[in-house]
C-alpha positions as CSV (number, residue, x, y, z in Angstrom):
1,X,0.0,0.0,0.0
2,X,2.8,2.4,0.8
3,X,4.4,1.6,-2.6
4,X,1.0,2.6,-4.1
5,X,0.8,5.1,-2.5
6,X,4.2,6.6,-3.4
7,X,3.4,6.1,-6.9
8,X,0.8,7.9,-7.4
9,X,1.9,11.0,-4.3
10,X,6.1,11.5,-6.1
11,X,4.1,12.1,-9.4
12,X,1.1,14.1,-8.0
13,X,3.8,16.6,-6.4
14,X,6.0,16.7,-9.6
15,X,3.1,17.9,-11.7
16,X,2.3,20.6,-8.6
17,X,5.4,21.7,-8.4
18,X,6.1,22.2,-11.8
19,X,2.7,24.0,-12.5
20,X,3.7,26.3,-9.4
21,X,7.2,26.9,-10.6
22,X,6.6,27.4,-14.9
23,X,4.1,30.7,-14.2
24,X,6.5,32.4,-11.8
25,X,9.3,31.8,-14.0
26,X,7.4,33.3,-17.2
27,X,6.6,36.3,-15.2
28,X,10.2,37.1,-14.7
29,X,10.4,37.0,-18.9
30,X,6.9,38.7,-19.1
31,X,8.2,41.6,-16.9
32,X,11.1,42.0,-18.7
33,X,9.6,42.1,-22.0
34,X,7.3,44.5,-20.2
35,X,10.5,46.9,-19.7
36,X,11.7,46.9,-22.9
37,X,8.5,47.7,-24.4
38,X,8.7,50.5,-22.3
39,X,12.1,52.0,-22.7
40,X,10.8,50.8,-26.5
41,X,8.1,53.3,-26.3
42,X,10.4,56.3,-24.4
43,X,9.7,55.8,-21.1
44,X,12.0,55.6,-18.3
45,X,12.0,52.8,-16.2
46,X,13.2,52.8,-12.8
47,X,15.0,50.1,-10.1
48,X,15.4,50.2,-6.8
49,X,19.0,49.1,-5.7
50,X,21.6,49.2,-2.9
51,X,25.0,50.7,-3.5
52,X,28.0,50.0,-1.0
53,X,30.0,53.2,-0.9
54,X,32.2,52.0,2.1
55,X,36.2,51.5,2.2
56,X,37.5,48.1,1.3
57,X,36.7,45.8,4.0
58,X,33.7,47.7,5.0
59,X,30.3,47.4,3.9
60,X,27.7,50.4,4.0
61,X,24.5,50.3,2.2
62,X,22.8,53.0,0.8
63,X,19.6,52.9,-1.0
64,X,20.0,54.2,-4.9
65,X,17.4,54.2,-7.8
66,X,18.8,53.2,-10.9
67,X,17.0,54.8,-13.8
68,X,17.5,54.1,-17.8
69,X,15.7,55.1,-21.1
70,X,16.7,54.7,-24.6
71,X,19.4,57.1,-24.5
72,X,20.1,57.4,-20.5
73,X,21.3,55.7,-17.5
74,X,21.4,57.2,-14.4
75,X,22.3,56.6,-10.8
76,X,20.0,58.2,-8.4
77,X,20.4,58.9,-4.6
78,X,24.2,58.2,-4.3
79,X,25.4,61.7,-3.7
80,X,28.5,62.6,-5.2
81,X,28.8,58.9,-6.6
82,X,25.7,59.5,-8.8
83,X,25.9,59.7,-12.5
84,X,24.0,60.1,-15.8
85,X,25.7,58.4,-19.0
86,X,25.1,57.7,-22.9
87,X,25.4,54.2,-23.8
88,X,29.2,54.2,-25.1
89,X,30.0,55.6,-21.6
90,X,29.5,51.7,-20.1
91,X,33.0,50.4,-20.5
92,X,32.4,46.9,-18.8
93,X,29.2,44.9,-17.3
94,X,29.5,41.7,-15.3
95,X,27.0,39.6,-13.5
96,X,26.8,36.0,-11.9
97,X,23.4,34.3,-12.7
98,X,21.7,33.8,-9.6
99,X,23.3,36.3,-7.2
100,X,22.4,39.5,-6.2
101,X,25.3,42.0,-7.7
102,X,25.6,43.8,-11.0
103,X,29.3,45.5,-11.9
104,X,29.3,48.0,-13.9
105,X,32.3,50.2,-15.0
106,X,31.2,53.5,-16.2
107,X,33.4,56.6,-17.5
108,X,32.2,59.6,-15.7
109,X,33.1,63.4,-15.6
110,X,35.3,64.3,-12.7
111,X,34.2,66.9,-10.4
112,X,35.6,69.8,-12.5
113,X,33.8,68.3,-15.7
114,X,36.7,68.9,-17.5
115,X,38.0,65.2,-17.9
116,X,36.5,61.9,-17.6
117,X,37.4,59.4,-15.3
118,X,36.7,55.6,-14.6
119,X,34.2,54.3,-11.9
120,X,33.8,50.8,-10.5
121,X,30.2,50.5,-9.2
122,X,28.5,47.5,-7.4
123,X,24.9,47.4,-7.5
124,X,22.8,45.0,-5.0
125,X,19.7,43.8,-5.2
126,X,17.0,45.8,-2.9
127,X,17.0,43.6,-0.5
128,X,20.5,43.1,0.6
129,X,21.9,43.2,4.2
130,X,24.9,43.5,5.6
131,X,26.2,41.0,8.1
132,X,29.5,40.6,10.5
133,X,31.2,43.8,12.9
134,X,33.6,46.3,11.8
135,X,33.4,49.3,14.2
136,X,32.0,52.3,11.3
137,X,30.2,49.5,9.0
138,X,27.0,48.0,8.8
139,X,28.8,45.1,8.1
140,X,31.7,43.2,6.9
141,X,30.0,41.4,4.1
142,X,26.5,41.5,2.1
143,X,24.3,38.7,2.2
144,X,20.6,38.4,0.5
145,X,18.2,35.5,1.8
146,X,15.2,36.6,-0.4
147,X,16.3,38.3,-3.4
148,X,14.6,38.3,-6.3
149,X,15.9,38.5,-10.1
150,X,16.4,42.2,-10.3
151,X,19.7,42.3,-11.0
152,X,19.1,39.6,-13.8
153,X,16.3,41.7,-15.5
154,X,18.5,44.9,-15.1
155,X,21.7,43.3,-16.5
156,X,19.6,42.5,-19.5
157,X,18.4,46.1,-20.4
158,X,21.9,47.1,-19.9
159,X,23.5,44.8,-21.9
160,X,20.9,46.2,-24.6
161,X,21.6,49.7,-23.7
162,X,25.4,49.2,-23.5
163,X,24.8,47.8,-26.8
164,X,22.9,51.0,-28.4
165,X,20.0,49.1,-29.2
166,X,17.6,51.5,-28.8
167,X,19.6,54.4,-29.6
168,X,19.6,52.7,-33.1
169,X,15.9,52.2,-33.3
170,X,15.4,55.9,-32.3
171,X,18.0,57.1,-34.7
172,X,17.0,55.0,-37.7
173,X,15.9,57.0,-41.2
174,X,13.5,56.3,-43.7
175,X,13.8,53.5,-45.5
176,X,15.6,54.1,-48.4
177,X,14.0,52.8,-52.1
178,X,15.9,50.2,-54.2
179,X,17.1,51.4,-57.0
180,X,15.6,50.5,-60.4
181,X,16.5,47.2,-62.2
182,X,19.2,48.0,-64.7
183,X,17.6,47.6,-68.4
């Protein structure tokens, strides 16, 4: 009877699980199509995101808001570490599937605005925390126990952006007529 019982209970709760688990993950997809039909259509879309602007060793949290349209990516809330860029102005972008961190390497304007200057910049998910002591820290590392796929849908509408995708569909002409068939 147990066998029975196992055999029909194993297969019951692989068909529920993997009816729970399909919709969720199509409505990560569905949400990012979502975003780029709307940075498609010129509007700005907006993340919420934690920046650690602490000295090596240290971790301090802030929260930032990560904005980006067609043509614009900006950095929102992180005082003087804040930025808004063009596309070309993303030299490097790096993420790890399934963890919580974007890197992104930007060239900014200095202070003076009279020269451009490199900028290494870890975004977290929303919901990070910091964890350990350091006296003048939050913490001593960043750990996320329920973070979501933010930083995977972001990293995607970089990439695009870094990649001038949209800046291409705005900029594109008329199309242009072929010529006539030679006689």
């Amino acid at each position: 009877m147990r066998v029975a019982m196992r055999a029909f209970v194993v297969p019951l709760a692989a068909a529920l699980f993997c009816g729970i688990t399909q919709p969720i993950h199509a409505q990560g997809n569905d949400q990012l199509a979502a975003l780029e039909s709307d940075i498609e259509a010129g509007k700005e879309v907006s993340f919420s995101a934690k920046y650690n602007q602490a000295v090596p060793g240290c971790v301090y949290l802030d929260d930032v808001v990560v904005k980006l349209t067609k043509t614009k990516l900006a950095l929102e809330n992180a005082g003087p570490y804040g930025f808004e860029l063009l596309p070309e102005k993303i030299l490097k972008l790096d993420h790890q599937p399934a963890q919580a961190w974007l890197y992104i390497k930007v060239a900014v304007p200095n202070k003076k605005g009279n020269k451009e200057v490199k900028k290494d910049y870890v975004l977290y998910d929303s919901r990070v925390g910091a964890v350990g002591s350091a006296e003048g820290c939050q913490g001593t590392s960043v750990v996320c126990e329920a973070c979501g796929d933010s930083m995977d849908t972001l990293y995607a509408l970089l990439t695009k952006f870094h990649e001038g995708q949209w800046v291409r569909i705005e900029e594109a002409q008329e199309p242009v007529a072929p010529p006539p068939p030679p006689m």
